[in-house]
Structure formats: C-alpha cells, structure tokens
N, C-alpha and C positions, 0 to 999 in steps of 0.2 A: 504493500500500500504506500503511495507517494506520498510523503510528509509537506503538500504543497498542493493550490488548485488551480486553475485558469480562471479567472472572471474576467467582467470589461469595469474601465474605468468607474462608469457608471453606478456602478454597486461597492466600491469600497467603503471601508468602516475605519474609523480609527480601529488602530492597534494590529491594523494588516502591517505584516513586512514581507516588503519588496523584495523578490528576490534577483531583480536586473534592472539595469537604468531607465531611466522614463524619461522621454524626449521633449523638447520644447516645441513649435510647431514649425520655426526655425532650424531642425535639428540639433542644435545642440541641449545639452545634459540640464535636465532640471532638477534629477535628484539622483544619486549615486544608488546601486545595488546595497541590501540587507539598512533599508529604511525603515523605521517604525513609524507608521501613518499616524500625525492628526488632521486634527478637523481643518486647520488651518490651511496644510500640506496635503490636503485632497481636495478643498476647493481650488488653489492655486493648482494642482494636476488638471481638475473640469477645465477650465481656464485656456491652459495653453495644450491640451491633447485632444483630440476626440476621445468623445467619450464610450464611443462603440469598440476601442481597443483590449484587445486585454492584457491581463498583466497577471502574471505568476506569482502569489503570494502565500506565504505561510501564515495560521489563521493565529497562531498562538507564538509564546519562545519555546517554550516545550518542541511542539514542532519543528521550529526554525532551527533549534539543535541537532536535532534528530536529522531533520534536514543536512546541516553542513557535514555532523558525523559520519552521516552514511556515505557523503559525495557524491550525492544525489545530481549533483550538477554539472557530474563528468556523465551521466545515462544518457542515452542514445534520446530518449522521450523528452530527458527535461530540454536537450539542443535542438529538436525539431521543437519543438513548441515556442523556441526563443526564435527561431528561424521563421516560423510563423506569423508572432507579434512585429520582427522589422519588417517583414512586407505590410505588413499592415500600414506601419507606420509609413513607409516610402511612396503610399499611395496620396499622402497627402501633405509630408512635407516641402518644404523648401529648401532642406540642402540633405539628401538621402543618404541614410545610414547606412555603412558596410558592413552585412552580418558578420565577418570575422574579428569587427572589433569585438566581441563578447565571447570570441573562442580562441583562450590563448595561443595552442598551437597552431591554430591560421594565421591569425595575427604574426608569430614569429616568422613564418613562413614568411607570408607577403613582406615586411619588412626587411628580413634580410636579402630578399630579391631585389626588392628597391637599392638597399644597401650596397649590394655586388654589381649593380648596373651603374651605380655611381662612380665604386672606388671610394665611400670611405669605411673608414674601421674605427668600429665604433667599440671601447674599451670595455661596454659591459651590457648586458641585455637588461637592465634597468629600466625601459623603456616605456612601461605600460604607463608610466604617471601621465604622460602625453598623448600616447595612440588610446587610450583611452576613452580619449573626451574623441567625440563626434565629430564635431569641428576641427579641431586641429586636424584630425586624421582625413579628413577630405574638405577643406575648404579651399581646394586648389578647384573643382570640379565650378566654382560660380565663378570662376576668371573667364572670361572670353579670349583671351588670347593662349594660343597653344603653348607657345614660346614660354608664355607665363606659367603654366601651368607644368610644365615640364623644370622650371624656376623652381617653384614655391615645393618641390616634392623637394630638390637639394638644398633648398635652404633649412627647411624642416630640419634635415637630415644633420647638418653643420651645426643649426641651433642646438641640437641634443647631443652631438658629440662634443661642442665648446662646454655644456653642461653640466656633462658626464665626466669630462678629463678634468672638472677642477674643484677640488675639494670645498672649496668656500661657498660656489653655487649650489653645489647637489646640497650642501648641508641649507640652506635658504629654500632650497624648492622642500626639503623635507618640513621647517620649521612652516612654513606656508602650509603645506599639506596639513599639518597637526593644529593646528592655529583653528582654523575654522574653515570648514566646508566650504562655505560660499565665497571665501574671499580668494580660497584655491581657483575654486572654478572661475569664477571673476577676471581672475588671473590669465588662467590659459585662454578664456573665451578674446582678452581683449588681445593678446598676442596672437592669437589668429586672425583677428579683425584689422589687427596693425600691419602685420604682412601683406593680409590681401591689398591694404590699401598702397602698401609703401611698393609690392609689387605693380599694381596699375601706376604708379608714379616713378615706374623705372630706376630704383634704388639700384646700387651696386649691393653685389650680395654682403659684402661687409658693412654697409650701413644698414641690409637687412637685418645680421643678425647682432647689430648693436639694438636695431629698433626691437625686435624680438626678445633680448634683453630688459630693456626699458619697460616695456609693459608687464612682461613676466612678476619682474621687482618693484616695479612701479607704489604698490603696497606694503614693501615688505615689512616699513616702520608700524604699521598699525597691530604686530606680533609680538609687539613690545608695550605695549596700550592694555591694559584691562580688558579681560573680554563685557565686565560690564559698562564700562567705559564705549565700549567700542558699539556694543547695542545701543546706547542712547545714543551715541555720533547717529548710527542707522535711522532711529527713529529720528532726529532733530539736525539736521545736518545744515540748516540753515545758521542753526547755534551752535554748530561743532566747531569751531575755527582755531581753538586753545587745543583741539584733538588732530587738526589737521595742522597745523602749527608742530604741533608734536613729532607728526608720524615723519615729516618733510625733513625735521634736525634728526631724528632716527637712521632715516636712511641716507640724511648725507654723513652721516658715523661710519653706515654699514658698508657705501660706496669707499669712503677713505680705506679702510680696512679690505675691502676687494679690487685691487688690482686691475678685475675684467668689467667693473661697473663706473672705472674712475679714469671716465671720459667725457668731457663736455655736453656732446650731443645728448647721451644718457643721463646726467645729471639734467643740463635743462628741459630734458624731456622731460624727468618726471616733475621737477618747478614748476611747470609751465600749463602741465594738463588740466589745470583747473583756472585759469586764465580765458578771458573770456576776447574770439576778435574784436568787440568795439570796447573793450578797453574796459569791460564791467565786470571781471573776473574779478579773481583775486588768487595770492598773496599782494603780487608786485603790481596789481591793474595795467599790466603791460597791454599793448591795444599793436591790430595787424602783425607785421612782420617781427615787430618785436619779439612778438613770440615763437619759441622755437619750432622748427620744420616738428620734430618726434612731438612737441607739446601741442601744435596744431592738431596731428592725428591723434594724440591719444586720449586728447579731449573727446573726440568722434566716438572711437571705440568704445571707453570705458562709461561714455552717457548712451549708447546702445545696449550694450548690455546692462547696466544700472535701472535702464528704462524695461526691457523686457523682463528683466530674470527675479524682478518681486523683493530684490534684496533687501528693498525699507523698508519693512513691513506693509507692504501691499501686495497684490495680485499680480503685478505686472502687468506691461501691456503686451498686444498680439504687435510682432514681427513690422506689419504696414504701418499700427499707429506710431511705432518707435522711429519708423525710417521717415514719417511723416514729418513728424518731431523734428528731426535734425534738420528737414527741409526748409520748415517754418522759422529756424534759426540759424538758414546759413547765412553770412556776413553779418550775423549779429554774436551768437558765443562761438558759431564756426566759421573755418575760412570755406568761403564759396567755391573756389577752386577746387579744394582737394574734393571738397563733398561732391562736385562736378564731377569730376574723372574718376570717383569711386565708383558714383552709382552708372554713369555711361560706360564704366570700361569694364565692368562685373557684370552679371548677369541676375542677379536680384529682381529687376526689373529689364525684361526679355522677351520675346513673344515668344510665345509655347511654353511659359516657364509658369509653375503653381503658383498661385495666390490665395491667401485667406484675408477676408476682410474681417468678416465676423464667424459664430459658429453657424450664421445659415445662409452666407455670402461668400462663396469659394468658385477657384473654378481655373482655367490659363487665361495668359497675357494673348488677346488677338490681335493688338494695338496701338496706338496712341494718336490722342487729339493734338497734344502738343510737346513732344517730347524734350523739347531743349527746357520750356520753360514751367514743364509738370512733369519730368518723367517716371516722379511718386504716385500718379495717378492714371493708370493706361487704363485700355478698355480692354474685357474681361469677358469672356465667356461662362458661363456658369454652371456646376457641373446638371443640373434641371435644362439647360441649353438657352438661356435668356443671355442677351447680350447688354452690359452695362457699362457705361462710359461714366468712372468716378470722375473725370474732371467736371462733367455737369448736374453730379451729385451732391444736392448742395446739403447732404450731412455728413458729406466725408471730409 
C-alpha cells in the first residue's frame, strides 16, 4: 500500500505534505518538495496553479515517514505519476518544465552531456541547488535568439563551476539555502531573470557571470538580520530602510572578504537595485545613468519576482499582471531601454506562445494591435476559441 495519494489542487487540506515541487504558472518553483500545507500556502497554490492539477501528497507525518523510509520515490509508480503531473502542468505554463529535473539520475545524465559538449569540468556534482529550480534549468528556451540560447546553457555552466571551485561562494549559497526558503528561491529566480536579460543585451560572458553573481548574493546580508527582523522588513518594507541599510553594510563586509564579489560592477549592482530611474529610489536617489548597468537590471528582476512569488505576505500576482507592472513603470523606477529589448528580444510575449490573464482568461498570442508601444498586451486566442484584443480591454 502507497504511503501517498494523487488529488488535484482543488481538494487540499492543511497538513497535506507535498511530496514534489509545485509550479508557478510562470514555471518557476513556488514551493519546494516535502511541504507541510497551510491555509495560507494552499490559497497562494489556487492562485498561481490550476486547480485541476494534481499533486502527490502524504495525508499524515506518520505517512510521510513511512513514505521516505520505504523510498517510495525511487518506485516505478510514484515516477510515472510525477511524469504525469508535469505534462499537466506544461499544458499551460509559460516557460515548461523538464520532467528530468525531479529524477536525479536524468538530470545527471543531461547535464553532464551539456557538460562534455562544452569542455568544462566541473569539480563536483553539487549541482542540484541550481538545476533544480525550473527556471534556471530552462530559461534559455524564452530567448529568441538561437545564438543566445546556445549562450545562456554555457554560461549556466561557468556560473556553477566559478561556484563550485570557490570555497567562500559555495559556503554563501549554503548559508542562503538554510536562511530561509524564499529568499533562496528569490535568489536563483532573479539570476535567471538577470541573464536572460543581460543575454538579450549582449553581455560578454564575463560580465554575465559577474551579473549572475550579483543577483545570486544580491541578498546575502539579510542572513545576518533576524529572521524576525526580516519578516516584519517582509511585511512593512516601506519602513524597513534601518533593515535595508543593514543588509547593504552586511554585504559590503561579505564582498571585502570575497575576492570573486569584490568588483565594482557587482558591488554597485547590488547598491543600486533599489534605486529608482527618475531618481525616486533610494539609498543614494541616484536618477538614469547614474545608476548602475547590473543595478538597472536587477531592479527589473528582483520586482518581478517580488511581485509574482507572494513573498510579502500576499498572494502574488499572475505572471501578465507582474510584466504589466514593470511596463506601467518603465522610465519611471525602470530604464525603458533594457525593459524594451527584454520583452522584444524574449519570447514572453510571442505569437503562439501561452498566456494566462486570469483563471478563466487563457489561451496563445495570435497578435498584436501595437507592439512597439503595448507589447504587454497582444491579442489572444482563447482556449473556448474567442478572440481578445487586451489593448482594447479597458480592464486590463
């Protein structure tokens, strides 16, 4: 008898644990495998999942024991049934899941083929903290340039071997990992968003994997913060600024002391990412150019993810309202430019490419009314077959 059942979203209960990751509608990670559900963290799942999906959960810890003792999750049944849930799931995100990321020995596989096609050698199979998350491991797929996407798989690859060969990082990616789930994920999410973009802007690959750096540690001072401390930052972030003050002299310590993070670019990257273009940011109220190339983007990044992934105590928003967000505020806390050649040289917005507006508004890109000066709003096909043009939707 399986210590474990299949339901859909739909029907969980607190005190379900999860027994494999649960996706955003974005694909990336909304909450990590062997989760104990509340009420909080099941409406936030309704939210960003369909709710027709299902998910493999253990109904008790009695079980969930039983479950891990047995190794129940090396069984032929519990891998097809995960095999299962990502096609499910691939039928209606936006950047799709590759079932090997949730079976180690694929996962190995594949990566070390990438690995050997490259030429490099990577010191240690350490790997999974990265090919893990979703995103990272296929965010080269919404580049539209091939050349780019053949890029971003050896950058990956350098980012994680400069990682791995240097004792000070790998001990930071750990203290991050142990620190707090979300500010991990936080973490990886925005250094893959930072690539994509600094990829579309033609980065040499050494300033990629400085930028990939920068985001990764971007936070790393707030692991030296309270964690209660750091929840009210969460909750009140408007009145955190003696918390953000904090984390900034934190990591410029942790930078002095690392060797690979104690370089300009990355230093005023991470100064800079809370800085606003017209000059309304802050620490330094630096305004345009003044602010750094890496502090431009990783402004972008890190209020994308901020915005979907629920981290202040809300729900988050779905994937369009977040892109919409940044649109509404480029040349004013973003530079216009980069946000320009992001979303035109990505595939985010695409024809043929998935969209979800709401949970009864989905459907591909057939379009666009005006794509230079709305390309956040194409027109859509529905999967009911209604044809909708959000620029003349006047509640989008």
């Amino acid at each position: 008898m399986n210590n474990y059942i299949k339901k859909q979203i739909k029907d969980l209960v607190s005190g379900d644990i999860v027994l494999h990751p649960i996706y955003r509608v974005d694909g990336l990670m909304l909450i990590d495998k062997y989760k104990i559900l509340s009420l909080d963290l099941i409406r936030k799942i309704k939210r960003h999942s369909s709710n027709d999906i299902s998910v493999l959960v253990s109904v008790s810890l009695e079980q969930f024991r039983s479950f891990i003792d047995n190794k129940e999750f090396k069984e032929i049944e519990f891998k097809e049934n995960l095999k299962d849930i990502i096609s499910q799931y691939n039928k209606n995100l936006i950047f799709p899941i590759n079932p090997n990321l949730l079976f180690p020995e694929e996962k190995a596989k594949e990566y070390n083929e990438n690995k050997n096609e490259d030429g490099i050698k990577i010191s240690n199979n350490n790997i999974d903290i990265f090919y893990n998350q979703s995103f990272f491991a296929s965010f080269e797929t919404k580049l539209e340039s091939i050349k780019s996407q053949k890029r971003a798989k050896l950058v990956k690859l350098k980012l994680i071997n400069t990682i791995l060969n240097d004792n000070s990082l790998k001990k930071l990616i750990k203290r991050l990992k142990e620190y707090k789930d979300i500010l991990f994920l936080h973490s990886i999410n925005t250094a893959s968003m930072a690539l994509m973009i600094g990829l579309t802007l033609e980065l040499s690959d050494n300033d990629l994997i400085d930028l990939g750096l920068a985001a990764l540690f971007s936070d790393i001072g707030y692991t030296e913060i309270s964690k209660e401390s750091f929840e009210n930052y969460l909750r009140n972030r408007e009145d955190g600024m003696e918390v953000l003050i904090k984390q900034i002299e934190i990591f410029m310590r942790v930078s002095l002391q690392t060797p690979l993070l104690r370089k300009n670019s990355i230093i005023y990257g991470v100064l800079d990412r809370h800085e606003y273009y017209n000059g309304n940011g802050r620490p330094k109220r630096k305004k345009g150019k003044e602010i750094s190339l890496f502090g431009r983007i990783l402004s972008i990044c890190q209020s994308y993810d901020v915005m979907v992934g629920g981290y202040l105590y809300n729900d988050g928003m779905l994937p369009n309202e977040a892109i919409r967000k940044l649109w509404q505020n480029k040349g004013k806390q973003f530079d216009s430019d980069i946000l320009n050649i992001f979303i035109s040289r990505s595939t985010f917005y695409k024809i043929g490419e998935k969209i979800m507006i709401n949970k009864n508004l989905k459907g591909k890109i057939i379009g666009f009314t005006d794509f230079i000066e709305a390309p956040h709003r194409p027109i859509i096909r529905t999967d009911d077959g209604k044809t909708v043009d959000l620029l003349k939707l006047s509640t989008y």
